[in-house]
N, C-alpha and C positions, 0 to 999 in steps of 0.2 A: 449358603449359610446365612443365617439371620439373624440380627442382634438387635439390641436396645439399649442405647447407650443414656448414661445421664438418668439411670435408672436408680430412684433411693426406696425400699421396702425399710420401714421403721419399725421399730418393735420396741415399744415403751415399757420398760419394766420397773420397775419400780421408783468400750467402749467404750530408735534403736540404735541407737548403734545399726546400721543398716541390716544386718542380715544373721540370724539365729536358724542351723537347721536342727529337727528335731525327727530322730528314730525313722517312721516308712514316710511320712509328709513333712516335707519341706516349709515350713511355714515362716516369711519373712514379715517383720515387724518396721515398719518406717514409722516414729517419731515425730507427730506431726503439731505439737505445744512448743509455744512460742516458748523462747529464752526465758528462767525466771520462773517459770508456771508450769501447773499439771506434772506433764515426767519431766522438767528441767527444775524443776522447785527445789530451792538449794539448801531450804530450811532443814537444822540439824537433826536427824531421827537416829532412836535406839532401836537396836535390832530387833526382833520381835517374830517368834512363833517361824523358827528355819530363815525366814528372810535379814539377808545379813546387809543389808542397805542401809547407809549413815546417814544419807538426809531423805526429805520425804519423796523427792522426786524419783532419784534412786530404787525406793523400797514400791512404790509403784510400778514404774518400769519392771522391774523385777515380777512381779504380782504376775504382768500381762505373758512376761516369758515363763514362767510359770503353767499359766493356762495354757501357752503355746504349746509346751512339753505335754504335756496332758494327753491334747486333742492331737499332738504329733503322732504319738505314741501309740493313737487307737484309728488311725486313719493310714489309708494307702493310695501313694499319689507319685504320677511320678514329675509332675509339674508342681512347680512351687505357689502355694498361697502365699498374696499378699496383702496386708491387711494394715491401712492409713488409721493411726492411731492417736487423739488429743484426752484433753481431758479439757473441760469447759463450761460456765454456765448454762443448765439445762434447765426445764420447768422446777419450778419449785416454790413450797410453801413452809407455814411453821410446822405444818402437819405430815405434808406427802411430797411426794417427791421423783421425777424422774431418774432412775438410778442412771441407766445406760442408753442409749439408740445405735443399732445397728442399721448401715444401708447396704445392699448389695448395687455395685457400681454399675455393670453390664449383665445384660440375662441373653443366651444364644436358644438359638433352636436351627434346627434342620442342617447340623455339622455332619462332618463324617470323621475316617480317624484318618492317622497321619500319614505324611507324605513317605514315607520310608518305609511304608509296610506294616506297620506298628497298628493296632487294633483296627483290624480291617472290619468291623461289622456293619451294618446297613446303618444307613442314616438315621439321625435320630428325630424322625420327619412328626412335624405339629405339634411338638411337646416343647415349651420354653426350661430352659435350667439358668441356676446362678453361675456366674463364671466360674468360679473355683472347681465345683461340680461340672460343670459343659467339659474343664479343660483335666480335670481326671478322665470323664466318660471318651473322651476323642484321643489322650494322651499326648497334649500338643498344646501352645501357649495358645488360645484360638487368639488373645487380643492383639499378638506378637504379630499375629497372618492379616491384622487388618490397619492397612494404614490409616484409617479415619479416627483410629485409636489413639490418642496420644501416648507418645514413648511417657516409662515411669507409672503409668495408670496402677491401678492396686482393685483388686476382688473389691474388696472390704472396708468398709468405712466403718470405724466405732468408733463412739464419743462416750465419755463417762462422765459423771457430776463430780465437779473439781467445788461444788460450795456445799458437801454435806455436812453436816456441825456447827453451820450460821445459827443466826440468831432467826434467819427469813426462811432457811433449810433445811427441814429436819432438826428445831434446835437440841439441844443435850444429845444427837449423836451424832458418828464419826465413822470411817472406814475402818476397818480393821486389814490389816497389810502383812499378816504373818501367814506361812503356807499351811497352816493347820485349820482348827475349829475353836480354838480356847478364846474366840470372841467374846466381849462382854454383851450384856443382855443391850446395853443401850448400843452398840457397834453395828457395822453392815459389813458383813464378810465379801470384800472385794474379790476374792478369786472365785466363791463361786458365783457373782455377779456375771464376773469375764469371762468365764465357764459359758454361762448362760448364753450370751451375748453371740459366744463364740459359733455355738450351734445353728443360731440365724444368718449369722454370716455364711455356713457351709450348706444353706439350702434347708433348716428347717422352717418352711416358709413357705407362703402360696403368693401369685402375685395378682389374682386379680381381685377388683375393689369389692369391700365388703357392707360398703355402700351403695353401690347402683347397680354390681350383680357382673360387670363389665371383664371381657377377659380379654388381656392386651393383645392387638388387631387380632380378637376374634379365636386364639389359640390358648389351648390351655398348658399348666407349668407340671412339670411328672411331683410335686406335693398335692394338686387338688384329685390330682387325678386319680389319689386315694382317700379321696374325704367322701363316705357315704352319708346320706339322710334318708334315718329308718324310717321319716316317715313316708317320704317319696320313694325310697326304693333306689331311688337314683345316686349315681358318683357325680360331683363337681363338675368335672367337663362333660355330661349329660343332658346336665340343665340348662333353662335359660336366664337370660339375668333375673329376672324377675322370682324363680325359683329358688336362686344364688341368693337374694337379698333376704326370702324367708328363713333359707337354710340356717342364716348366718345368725338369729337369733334364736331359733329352734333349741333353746335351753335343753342341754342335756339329752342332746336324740342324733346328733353328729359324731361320726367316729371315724376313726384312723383304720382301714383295711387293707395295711400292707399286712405280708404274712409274718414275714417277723417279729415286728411289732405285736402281733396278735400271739403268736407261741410263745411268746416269753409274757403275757399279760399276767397268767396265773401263777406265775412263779416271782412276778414281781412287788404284784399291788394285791391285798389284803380284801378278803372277806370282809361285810360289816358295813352298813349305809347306814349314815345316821336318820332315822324314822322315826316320825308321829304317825302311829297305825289311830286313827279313830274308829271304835269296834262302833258305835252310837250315836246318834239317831241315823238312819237310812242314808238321809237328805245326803250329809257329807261324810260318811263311810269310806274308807280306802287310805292308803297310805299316802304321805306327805314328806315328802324330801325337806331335811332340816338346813340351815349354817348352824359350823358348831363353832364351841364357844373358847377364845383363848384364856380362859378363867376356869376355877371350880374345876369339878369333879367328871372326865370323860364319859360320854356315854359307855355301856359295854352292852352284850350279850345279853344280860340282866335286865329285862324290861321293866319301868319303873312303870306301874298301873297305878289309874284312880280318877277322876273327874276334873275337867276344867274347870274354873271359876273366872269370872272377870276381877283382875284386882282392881280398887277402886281410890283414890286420893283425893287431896283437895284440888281444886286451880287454885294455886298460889302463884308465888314471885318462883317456884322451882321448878314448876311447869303450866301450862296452861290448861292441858287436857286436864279429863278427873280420870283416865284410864293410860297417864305416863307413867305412876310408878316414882315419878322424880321427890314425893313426897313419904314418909309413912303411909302403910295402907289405913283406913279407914271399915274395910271391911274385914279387921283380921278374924276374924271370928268363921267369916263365908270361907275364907281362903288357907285357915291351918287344915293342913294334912291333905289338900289337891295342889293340882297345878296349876299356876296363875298365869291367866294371859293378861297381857301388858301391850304399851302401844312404843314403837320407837320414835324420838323425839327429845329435844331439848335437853336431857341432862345425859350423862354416860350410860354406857352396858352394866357396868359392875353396881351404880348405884340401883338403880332399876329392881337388879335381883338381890341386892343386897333389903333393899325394903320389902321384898318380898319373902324373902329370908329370915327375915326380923317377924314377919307375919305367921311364919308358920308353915309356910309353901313346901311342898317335896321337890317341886324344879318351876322351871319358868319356862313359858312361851311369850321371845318378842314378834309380835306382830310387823312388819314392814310398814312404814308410811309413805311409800312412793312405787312407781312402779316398778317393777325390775324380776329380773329372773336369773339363773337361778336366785335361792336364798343365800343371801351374801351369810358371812361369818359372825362375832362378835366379839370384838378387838375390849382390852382392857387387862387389868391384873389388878386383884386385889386377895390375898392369902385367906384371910378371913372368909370368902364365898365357899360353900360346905355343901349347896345344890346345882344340879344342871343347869343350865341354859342353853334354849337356842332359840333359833329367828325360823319366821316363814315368810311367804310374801305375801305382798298386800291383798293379793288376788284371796290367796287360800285365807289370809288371818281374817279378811271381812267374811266369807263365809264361815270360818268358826264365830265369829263374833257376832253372824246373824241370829245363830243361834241359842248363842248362851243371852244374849239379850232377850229371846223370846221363854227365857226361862228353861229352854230345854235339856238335861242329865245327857252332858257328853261327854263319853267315856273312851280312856282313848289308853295307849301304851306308847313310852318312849324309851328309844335305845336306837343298839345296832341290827338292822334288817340282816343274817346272817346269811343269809340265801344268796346275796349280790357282791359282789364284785365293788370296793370301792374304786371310781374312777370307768368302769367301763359297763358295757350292756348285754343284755344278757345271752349275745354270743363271744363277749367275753371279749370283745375289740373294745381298744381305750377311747373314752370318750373323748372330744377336742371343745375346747372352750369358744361356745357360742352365746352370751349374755346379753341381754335384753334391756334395756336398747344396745345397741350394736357398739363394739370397742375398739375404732378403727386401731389398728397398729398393735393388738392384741387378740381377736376375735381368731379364732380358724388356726392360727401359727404359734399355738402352745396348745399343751394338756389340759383337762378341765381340772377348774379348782377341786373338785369330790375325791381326787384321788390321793387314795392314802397306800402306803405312805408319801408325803409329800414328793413330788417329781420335779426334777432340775429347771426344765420345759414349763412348769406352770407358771401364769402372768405375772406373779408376784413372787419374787424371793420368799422364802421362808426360812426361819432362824432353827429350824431341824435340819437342812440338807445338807448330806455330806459332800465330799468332790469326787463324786464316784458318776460316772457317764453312763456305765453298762449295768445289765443282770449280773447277781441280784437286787442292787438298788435302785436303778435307775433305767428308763426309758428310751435316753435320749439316742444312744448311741446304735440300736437298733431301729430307730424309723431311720437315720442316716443311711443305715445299710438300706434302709426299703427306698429309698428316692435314688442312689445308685452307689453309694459310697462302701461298696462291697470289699471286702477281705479280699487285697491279691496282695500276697507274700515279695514277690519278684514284679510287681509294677508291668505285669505284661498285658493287661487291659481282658484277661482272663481270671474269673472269677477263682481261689479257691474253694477244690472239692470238684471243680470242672478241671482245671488245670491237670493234664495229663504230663506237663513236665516242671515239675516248680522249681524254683531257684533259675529261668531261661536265662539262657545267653542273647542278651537285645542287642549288642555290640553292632553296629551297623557297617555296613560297607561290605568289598571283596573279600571271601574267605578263604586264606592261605592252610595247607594243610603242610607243616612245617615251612619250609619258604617259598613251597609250590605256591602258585596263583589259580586259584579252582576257575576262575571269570565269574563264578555264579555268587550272587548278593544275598545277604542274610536277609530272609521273612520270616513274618510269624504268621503261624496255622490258627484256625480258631478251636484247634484241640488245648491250645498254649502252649507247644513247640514253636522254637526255629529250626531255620535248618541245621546253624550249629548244635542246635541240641541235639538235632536226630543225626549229625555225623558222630558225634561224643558216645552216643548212644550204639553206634555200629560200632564203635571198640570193646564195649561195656561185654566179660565173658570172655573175648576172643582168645582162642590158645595157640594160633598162629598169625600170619600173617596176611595167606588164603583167604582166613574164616574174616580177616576184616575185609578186605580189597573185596570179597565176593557181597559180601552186606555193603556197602558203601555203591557198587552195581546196581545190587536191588533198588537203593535209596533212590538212584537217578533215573531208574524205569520210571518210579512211582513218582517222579518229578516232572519227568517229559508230559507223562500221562497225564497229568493234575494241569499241564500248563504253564508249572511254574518256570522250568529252566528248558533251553532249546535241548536239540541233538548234541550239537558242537557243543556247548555248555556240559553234558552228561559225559560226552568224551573225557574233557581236560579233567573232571574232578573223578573219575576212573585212570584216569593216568597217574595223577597227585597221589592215590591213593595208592596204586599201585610200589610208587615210588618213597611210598610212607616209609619211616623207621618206626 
């Protein structure tokens, strides 16, 4: 076996009383904020939205059992996750803000399963996994079998922002700490933050670097080994680093090809990519992937047709260009009843289209002024906005603007591209978020922002998502299944739907058949029987006593045979048997 200890994978999004178990996974919570602070914060709170916690630290605390309950509930493990929990100063500004970081403590590769017979399958040889995952797939503490481990270690390290609602943090908002949705518009719903969080911690995540291409000593982790790049053709552990480093920005051509994942794509995320189709001139014809606008009027189905124009303003004190828009237009006259492109810069989204608005505009095209890919969103609210918006990137707005500078009628259509898939390509695998330039601690280990409806997994929280993990809302909890975290009902390291005995009896040790001593020790098959299942099993029917003792015979032929139990072993558990009531 092989590990990596001292290992932190961070995932920047926008992380007890010692021990909580929760439904098929065990998941313990350890406490890790000083006296006073984060979950010890003694200041008095009113209950709010299910959670009945009296002061703040309390109603946090609570939040994170919560989540625990969740992701208990839709996971099967028969090893307990644990997961080192504070809350603490993270990045932060008046604007933006790290909401959470998740680390993954230890990552194993090349384990096998356990010492008592329990998931006997072949090694799980060159493939790295995070602990919590390593010690479901082997069925066994692996950190417990390594004394280099310190005793106490924990899977999972999360840290949550203990300063959002400063003056320096996010000012005018706050967490919101009730187990529902009835957040206010200025609030950050903490539970599905710690939702989020929680799924990086159980291996939504790849670990090699998304800067140099590097994959630790040389091996790759079972999340890359599902990340294809359409335009290479190639999966993650294929490449080289150097192919690793392009993939990672390869805007929108990366995808998720577990099958799972993939079967449930069209039943989860929605038809509809927000498009600039330019039907005119030649030059730059073809479709143009948009950000859309958290303002005004959604695109839909409904193509709004008609010509660009350049809008045009002064340089003043409200912006310097003559093509921000940060002013009244100048050319309302060129610009009522087309679509105005505009530059981004110096004053907000909403003003921008709101002077263009004022002008006469059907919608607005911002232009990007930096590089970047995809076309980021555009953030703002203002009621009064009555037209579309959206952004492109600099690459595409200079060549529309090469254009329209040279005077030429371009005509174009804006809407929803109906034919695609938001979020995924057009075999219908979910896109993964590769952004350009690269977003270490973001890139590759979420869903791409295009998919609609919004997904738990994308970089960014969004003030639409519900706390729902699975189909039909949600994403996450199927690529879980795809990296290993598979349905087994009875914890026997046997998949359901394979499992030919469910509910097994793992019980370990000598098997007494009344207070008979059989000598022979309970294993598991990789059918997902033990043997106690399949002696339970020679009772099941029987109408004497014959018909069991003669099947409990059979059982030991086909155990001798197999290897499992000797002669003299086949004897005593035919004698037991014989001797049954």
């Amino acid at each position: 076996m092989r590990k990596l200890t001292a290992f932190a994978v961070l995932f920047l999004c926008l992380a007890l009383v010692a021990t909580q178990a929760f439904a098929a996974a065990k998941i313990t919570i350890i406490n890790n904020s000083p006296a006073g602070v984060g979950f010890n914060d003694p200041t008095p709170a009113t209950p709010v939205g299910g959670n009945p916690g009296t002061t703040l630290g309390d109603q946090r605390l609570n939040v994170f059992k919560e989540a625990a309950r969740i992701w208990g509930e839709n996971l099967d493990s028969p090893v307990e996750v644990r997961i080192l929990a504070s809350m603490q100063h993270l990045t932060c500004t008046a604007t933006s803000a790290v909401l959470g970081s998740t680390g993954i403590s230890v990552i194993f590769r090349d384990f096998a399963g356990d010492t008592l017979g329990f998931f006997p399958g072949p090694e799980f040889a060159g493939t790295w996994y995070g602990s919590a995952l390593a010690d479901k797939r082997s069925g066994q503490d692996l950190a417990a079998l390594d004394p280099t481990i310190p005793a106490g270690y924990q899977d999972v390290n999360m840290r949550f922002n203990s300063d959002i609602g400063q003056p320096t943090c996010l000012a005018g908002q706050g967490w919101y700490l009730g187990y529902d949705l009835n957040n206010a518009a200025n609030q950050i719903n903490m539970l599905t933050t710690m939702l989020h969080e929680f799924a990086h911690g159980l291996n939504f995540s790849q670990f090699a670097s998304v800067s140099n291409g590097s994959m630790i000593d040389n091996f790759p982790d079972i999340y890359n080994r599902q990340i294809l790049d359409n335009t290479t053709g190639k999966t993650w552990d294929q490449m080289t680093n150097t192919e690793r480093v392009a993939s990672a920005i390869n805007s929108r051509k990366v995808v998720w090809i577990g099958p799972e994942v993939t079967s449930f794509v069209p039943g989860v995320l929605s038809y509809g990519v927000p498009t600039l189709i330019v039907d005119s001139p030649a030059a730059i014809a073809g479709k143009y992937e948009v950000g859309r606008a958290s303002f005004g009027p959604a695109l839909s189905s409904t193509m709004i047709t008609g010509s660009l124009v350049l809008g045009l303003d002064p340089a003043d004190a409200a912006g310097p260009s003559t093509n921000d828009g940060c002013s009244a237009l100048t050319n309302a006259s060129d610009v009522a009843g087309k679509i105005a492109v505009l530059t981004r810069g110096t004053c907000t989204f909403t003003v921008k289209t709101k002077n263009a608005q004022n002008a006469g505009a059907i919608a607005v095209v911002i232009a990007d002024n930096a590089a970047g890919a995809p076309p980021g969103g555009l953030g703002g609210s203002d009621p009064t906005i009555t037209i579309p918006a959206v952004r492109v990137t600099l690459v595409d707005g200079n060549a529309i603007k090469a254009q329209l500078n040279a005077s030429v009628a371009v005509t174009v259509a804006l809407g929803l591209d109906m034919t695609r898939i938001a979020g995924a390509d057009a075999n219908q695998h979910a896109l993964l978020y590769t952004p350009s330039p690269v977003a270490p601690g973001s890139t590759i280990s979420h869903y791409d922002d295009s998919s609609f409806p919004n997904q738990l997994m994308e970089y960014a929280i969004n003030a639409d998502l519900t706390h729902e993990v699975k189909p039909p809302e949600d994403l996450t909890l199927p690529l879980l299944h795809d990296v290993g975290w598979f349905l087994d009902a009875d914890n026997d390291g046997v998949a359901d739907g394979s499992d030919q005995c469910a509910g097994s009896n793992l019980t370990p040790g000598v098997i007494l058949i009344g207070s008979c001593n059989t000598t022979v020790s309970n294993a598991l098959f990789s059918s997902g029987c033990t043997i106690r299942d399949l002696l339970a099993n020679a009772a099941v029917g029987d109408t004497n006593h014959g018909w069991y003792a003669s099947n409990v015979a059979h059982l030991g032929n086909a155990l001798v045979s197999a290897g499992v139990i000797t002669g003299e072993q086949k004897g005593a558990l035919q004698s037991c048997a014989a001797r049954a009531k």
